[in-house]
C-alpha positions as CSV (number, residue, x, y, z in Angstrom):
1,X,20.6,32.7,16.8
2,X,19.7,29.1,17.0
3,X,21.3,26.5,14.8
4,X,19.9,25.5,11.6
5,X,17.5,22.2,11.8
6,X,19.1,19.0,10.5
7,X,17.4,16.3,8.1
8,X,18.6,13.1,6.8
9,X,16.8,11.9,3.7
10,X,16.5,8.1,2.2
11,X,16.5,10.0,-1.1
12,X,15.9,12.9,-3.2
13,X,12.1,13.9,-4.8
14,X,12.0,13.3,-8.4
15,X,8.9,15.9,-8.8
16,X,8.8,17.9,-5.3
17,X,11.2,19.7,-6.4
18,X,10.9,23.0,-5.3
19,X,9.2,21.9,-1.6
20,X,12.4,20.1,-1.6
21,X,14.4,23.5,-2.1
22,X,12.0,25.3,0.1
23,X,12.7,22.8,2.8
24,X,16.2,23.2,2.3
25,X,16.0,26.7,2.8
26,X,15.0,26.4,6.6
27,X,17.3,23.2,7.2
28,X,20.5,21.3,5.8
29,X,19.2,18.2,4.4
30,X,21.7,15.0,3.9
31,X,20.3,12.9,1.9
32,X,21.9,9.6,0.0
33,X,20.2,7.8,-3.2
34,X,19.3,4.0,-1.8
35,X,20.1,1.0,-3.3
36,X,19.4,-2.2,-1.3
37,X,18.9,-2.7,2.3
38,X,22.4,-2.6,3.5
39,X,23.9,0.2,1.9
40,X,20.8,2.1,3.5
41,X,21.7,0.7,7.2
42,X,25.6,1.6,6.6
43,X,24.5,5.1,5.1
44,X,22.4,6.0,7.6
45,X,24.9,5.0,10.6
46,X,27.6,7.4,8.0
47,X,25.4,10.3,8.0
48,X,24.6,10.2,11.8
49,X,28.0,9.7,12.5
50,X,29.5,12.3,10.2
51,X,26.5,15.4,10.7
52,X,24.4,14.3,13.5
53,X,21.9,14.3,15.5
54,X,19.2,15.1,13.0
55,X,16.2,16.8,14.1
56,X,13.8,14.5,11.3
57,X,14.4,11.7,8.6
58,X,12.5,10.8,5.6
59,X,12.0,8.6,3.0
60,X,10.1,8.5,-0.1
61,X,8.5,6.1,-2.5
62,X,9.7,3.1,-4.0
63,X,11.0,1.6,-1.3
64,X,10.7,-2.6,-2.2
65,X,14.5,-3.1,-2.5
66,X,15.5,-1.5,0.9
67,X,12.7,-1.7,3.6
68,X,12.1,-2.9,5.6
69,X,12.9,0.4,8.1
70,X,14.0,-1.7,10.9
71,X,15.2,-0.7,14.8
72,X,18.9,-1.7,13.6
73,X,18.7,0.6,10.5
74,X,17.4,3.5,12.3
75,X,18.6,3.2,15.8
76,X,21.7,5.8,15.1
77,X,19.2,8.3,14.7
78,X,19.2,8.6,18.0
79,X,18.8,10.4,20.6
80,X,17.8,13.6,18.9
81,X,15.4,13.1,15.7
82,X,11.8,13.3,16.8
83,X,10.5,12.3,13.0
84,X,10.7,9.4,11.1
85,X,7.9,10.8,8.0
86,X,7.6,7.7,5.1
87,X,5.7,8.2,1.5
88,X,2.9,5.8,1.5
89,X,-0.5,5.1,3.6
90,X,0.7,1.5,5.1
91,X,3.1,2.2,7.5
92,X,3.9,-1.9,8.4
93,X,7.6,-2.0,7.6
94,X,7.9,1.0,9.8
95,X,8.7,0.3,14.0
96,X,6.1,2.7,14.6
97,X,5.5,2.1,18.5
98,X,9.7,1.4,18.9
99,X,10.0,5.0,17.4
100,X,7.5,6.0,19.9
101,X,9.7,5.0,23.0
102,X,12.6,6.7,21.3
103,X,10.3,9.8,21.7
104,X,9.9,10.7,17.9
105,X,6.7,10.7,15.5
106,X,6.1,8.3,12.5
107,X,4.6,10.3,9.4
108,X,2.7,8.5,6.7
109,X,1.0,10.0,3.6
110,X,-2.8,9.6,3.7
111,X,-4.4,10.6,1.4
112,X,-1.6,10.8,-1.9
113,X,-1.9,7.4,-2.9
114,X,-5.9,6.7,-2.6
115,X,-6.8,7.2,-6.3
116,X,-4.3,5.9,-7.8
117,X,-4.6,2.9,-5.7
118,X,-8.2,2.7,-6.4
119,X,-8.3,3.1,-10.0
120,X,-5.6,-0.3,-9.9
121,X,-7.9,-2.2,-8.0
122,X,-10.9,-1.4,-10.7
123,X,-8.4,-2.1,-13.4
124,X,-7.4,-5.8,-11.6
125,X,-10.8,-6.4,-11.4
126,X,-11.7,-5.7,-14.9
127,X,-8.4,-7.9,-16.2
128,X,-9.7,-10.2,-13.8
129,X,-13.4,-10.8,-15.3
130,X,-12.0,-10.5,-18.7
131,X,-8.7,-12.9,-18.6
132,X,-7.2,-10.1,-20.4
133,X,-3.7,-11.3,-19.7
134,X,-4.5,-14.7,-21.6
135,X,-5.9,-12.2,-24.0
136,X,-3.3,-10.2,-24.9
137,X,-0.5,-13.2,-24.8
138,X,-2.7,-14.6,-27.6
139,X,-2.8,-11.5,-29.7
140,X,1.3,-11.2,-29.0
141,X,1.7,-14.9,-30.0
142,X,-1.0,-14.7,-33.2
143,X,-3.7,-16.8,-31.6
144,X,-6.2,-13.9,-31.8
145,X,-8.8,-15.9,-30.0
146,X,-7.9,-19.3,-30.5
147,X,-8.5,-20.8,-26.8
148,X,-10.2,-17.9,-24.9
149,X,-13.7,-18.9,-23.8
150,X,-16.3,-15.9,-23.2
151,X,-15.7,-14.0,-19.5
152,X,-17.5,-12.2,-16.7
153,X,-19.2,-8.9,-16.7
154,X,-19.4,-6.4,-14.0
155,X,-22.6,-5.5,-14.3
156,X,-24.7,-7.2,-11.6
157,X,-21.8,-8.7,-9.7
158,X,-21.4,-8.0,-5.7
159,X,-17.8,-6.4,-5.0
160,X,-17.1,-7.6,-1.7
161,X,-14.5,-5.0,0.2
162,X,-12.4,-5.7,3.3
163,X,-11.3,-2.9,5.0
164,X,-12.8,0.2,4.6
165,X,-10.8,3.4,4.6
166,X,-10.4,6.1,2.5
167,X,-8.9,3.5,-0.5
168,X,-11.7,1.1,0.2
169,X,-14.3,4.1,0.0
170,X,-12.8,5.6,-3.2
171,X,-13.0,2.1,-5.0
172,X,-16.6,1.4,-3.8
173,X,-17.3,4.5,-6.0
174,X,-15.3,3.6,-9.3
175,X,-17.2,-0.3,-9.3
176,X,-20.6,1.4,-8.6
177,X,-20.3,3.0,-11.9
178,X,-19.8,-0.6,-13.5
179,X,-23.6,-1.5,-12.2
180,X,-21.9,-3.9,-9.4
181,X,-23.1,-3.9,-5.8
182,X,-21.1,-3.3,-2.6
183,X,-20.7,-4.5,0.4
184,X,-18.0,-3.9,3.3
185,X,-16.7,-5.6,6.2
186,X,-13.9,-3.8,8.2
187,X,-12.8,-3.5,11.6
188,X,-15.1,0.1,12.3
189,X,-18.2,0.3,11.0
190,X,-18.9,3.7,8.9
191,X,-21.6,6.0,10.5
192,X,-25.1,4.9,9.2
193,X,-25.1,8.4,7.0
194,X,-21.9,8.1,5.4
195,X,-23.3,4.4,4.1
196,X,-26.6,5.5,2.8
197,X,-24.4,8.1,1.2
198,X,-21.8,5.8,-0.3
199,X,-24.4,3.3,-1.0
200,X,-22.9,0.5,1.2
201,X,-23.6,-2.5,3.2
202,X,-22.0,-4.0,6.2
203,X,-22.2,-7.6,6.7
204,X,-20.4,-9.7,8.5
205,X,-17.2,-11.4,7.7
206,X,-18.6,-14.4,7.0
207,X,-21.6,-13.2,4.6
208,X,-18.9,-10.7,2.8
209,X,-17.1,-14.2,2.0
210,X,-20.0,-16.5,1.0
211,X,-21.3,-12.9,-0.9
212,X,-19.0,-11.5,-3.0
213,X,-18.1,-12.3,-6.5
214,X,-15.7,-10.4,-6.5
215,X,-13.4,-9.7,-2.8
216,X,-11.1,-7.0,-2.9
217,X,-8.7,-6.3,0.1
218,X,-8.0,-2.6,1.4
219,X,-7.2,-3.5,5.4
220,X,-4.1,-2.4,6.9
221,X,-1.1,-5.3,7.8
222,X,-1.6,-5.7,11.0
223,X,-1.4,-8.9,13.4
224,X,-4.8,-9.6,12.7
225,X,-5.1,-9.4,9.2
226,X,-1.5,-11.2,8.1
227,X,-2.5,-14.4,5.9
228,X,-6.2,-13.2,6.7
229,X,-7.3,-15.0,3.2
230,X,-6.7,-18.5,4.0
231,X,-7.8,-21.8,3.3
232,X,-10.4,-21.5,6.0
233,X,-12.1,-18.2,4.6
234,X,-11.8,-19.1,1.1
235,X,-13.6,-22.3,1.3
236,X,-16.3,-19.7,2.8
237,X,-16.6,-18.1,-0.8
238,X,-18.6,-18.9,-3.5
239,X,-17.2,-20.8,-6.5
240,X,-15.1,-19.3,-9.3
241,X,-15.0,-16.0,-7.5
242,X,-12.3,-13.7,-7.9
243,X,-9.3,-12.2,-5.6
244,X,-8.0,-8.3,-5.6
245,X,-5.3,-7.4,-3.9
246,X,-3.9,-3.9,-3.7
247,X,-3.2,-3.7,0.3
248,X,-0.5,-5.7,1.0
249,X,0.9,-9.1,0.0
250,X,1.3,-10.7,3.7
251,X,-2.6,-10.5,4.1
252,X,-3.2,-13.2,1.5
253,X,-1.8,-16.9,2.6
254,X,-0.3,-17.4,-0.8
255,X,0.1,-20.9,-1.0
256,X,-3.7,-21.2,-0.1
257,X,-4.5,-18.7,-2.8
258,X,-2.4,-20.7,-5.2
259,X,-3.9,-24.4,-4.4
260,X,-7.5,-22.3,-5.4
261,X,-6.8,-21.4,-8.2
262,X,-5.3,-24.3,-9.3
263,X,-8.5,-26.5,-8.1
264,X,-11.1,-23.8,-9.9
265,X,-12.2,-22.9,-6.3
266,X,-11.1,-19.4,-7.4
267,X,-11.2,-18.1,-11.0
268,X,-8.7,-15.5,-11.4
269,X,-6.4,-13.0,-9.1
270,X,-5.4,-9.6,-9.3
271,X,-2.6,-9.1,-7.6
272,X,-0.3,-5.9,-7.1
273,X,1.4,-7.0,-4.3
274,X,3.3,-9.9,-3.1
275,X,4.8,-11.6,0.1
276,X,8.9,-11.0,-0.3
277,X,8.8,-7.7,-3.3
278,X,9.9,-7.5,-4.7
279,X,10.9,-10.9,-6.1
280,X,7.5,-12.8,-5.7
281,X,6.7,-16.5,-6.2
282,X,7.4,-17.4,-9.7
283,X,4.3,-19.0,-9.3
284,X,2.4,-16.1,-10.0
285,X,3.9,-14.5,-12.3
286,X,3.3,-17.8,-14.4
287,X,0.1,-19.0,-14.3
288,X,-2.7,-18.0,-16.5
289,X,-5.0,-17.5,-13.5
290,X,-3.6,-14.4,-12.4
291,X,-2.6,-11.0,-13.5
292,X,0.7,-9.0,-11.8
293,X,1.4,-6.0,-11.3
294,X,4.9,-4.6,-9.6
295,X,3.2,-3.1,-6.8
296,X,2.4,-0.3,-9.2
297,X,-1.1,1.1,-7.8
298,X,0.4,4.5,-7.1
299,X,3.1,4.7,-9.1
300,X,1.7,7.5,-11.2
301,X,3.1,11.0,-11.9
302,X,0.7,12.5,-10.1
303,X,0.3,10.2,-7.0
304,X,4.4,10.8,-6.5
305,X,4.2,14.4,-6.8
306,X,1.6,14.7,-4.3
307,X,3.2,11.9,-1.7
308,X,6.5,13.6,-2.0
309,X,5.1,16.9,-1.3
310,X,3.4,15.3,2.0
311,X,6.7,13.7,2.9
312,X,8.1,16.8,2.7
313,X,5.0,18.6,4.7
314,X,5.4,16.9,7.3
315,X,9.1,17.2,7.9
316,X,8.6,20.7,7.7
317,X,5.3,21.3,9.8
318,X,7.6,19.4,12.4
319,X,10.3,21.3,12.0
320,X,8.4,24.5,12.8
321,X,5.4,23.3,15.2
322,X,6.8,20.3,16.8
323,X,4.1,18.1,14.9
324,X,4.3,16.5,11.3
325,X,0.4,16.5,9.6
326,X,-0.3,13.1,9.7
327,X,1.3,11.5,12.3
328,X,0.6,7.7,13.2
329,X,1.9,7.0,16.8
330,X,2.4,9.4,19.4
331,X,5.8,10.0,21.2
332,X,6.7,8.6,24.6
333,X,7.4,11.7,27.1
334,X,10.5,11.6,28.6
């Protein structure tokens, strides 16, 4: 009889609960509750030191206060795991090609998150046009409408998208329905077809700048998109446009995001994310030319159920094929 299968786990599911139980019917999962970025490094090196190797690791959602998943905090993992699954589609604050030379898989979560994420960049753009976050601090303080002057519809407005996968796709829909018009720029070009079917246009980088009324980021953190939005681009776009951002914070150059809006160059932000979660520039969280949210886009009941459930997936497909579902990188051979 071959031994049972060996997981470590950066956490328990709070709604997974019974692939989680399922999972632990096949293996013996050791799995901590994370605090902060330490005490996840020093409970990892525990765990290996006390029950390893582990076959796979995991961790889940929520992870501001203790990623990132650095080659020191995982490096007592091996030899011997060959997975490393995360809950989320970005996959930046995971060593993805250092896991690869250490022969195991990164796993991300696809497709859980698009939705949720989606429907928070249609909100952002709506509390955008709308200065509803001036709005409701007058109703809160008894202004009523003392102050606000009249704001932006949708309707007729080019949303301008930068980065087009299956988050950027699902938000093209949702502003369609608002009567505004798209158009993409991203790294790949979608097939001719799935355009026409989508209703979008490519353009350029350059006319998606001087275009849109409205830009909204969806591109991966990579090299070539960190600080991306800078002064340089952004005196590209038109005036008073507005800013979504529900990727990631490093893509936007803050401080050249913050000297626009404090010039008029840019209306209003919508941020959900932030450079250094998750304590971000007071700044932000300040001024009137911006609405915050806690990097909260998929931080619904049902997006967690169904990233958990992935997470989980794909420590168990590996477990029993040798494969999670949605890998990212592909292992170095021995």
């Amino acid at each position: 009889m071959s031994a049972r299968k060996k997981v470590l786990g950066i956490g328990a599911p709070r709604l997974a609960t019974a692939e989680f139980a399922a999972l632990r019917e096949i293996a013996d999962v050791h799995w901590f509750t994370p605090v902060d970025h330490a005490q996840v490094c020093a409970e990892v090196a525990r765990l290996c030191a006390q029950h390893g190797p582990f076959d796979a690791a995991y961790v889940l959602f929520g992870t501001a206060k203790y990623s990132p998943f650095t080659e020191a905090m995982l490096a007592p993992l091996f030899p011997g795991c060959g997975l490393f699954a995360s809950g989320g589609a970005g996959y930046d604050d995971v060593p993805t090609a250092w896991l690869a030379k250490q022969g195991a898989y990164a796993a991300n979560t696809p497709t859980a998150v698009t939705n949720a994420t989606a429907d928070m960049a249609v909100f952002l753009t709506l509390a955008a046009l709308r200065n509803t976050t001036q709005a409701e601090v007058n109703v809160r303080s008894g202004k009523w409408r003392d102050g606000l002057e009249l704001t932006d519809d949708p309707e007729g407005k080019t949303f301008g998208i930068f980065g087009i996968g299956k988050i950027g796709q699902a938000t093209a829909k949702k502003v369609q329905a608002l009567g505004m018009d798209v158009i993409y720029s991203s790294r790949t070009r979608l097939p001719e077809a799935e355009e026409k079917s989508l209703g979008l246009t490519f353009v350029s980088e350059d006319e998606l700048l001087a275009r849109s009324d409205i830009l909204s980021l969806h591109c991966p953190l990579t090299s070539a998109t960190r600080r991306w939005l800078n002064a340089e681009r952004i005196a590209k776009m038109k005036d008073g446009a507005y800013i979504v951002n529900t990727a990631r914070g490093d893509i936007i150059d803050e401080a050249a995001l913050k000297s626009a809006l404090e010039s008029r160059k840019l209306s209003h932000a919508g941020l959900d994310v932030f450079v250094g979660e998750p304590n971000p520039d007071p700044w932000f969280t300040k001024s009137p030319y911006v609405t915050v949210q806690p990097h909260f886009g998929a931080f619904t009941k049902g997006t967690i159920h169904t990233g958990e459930r992935q997470v989980l997936d794909n420590v168990r497909t590996f477990l029993e094929t040798g494969k999670p579902r949605y890998p990212v990188n592909e292992p170095l051979k021995a």
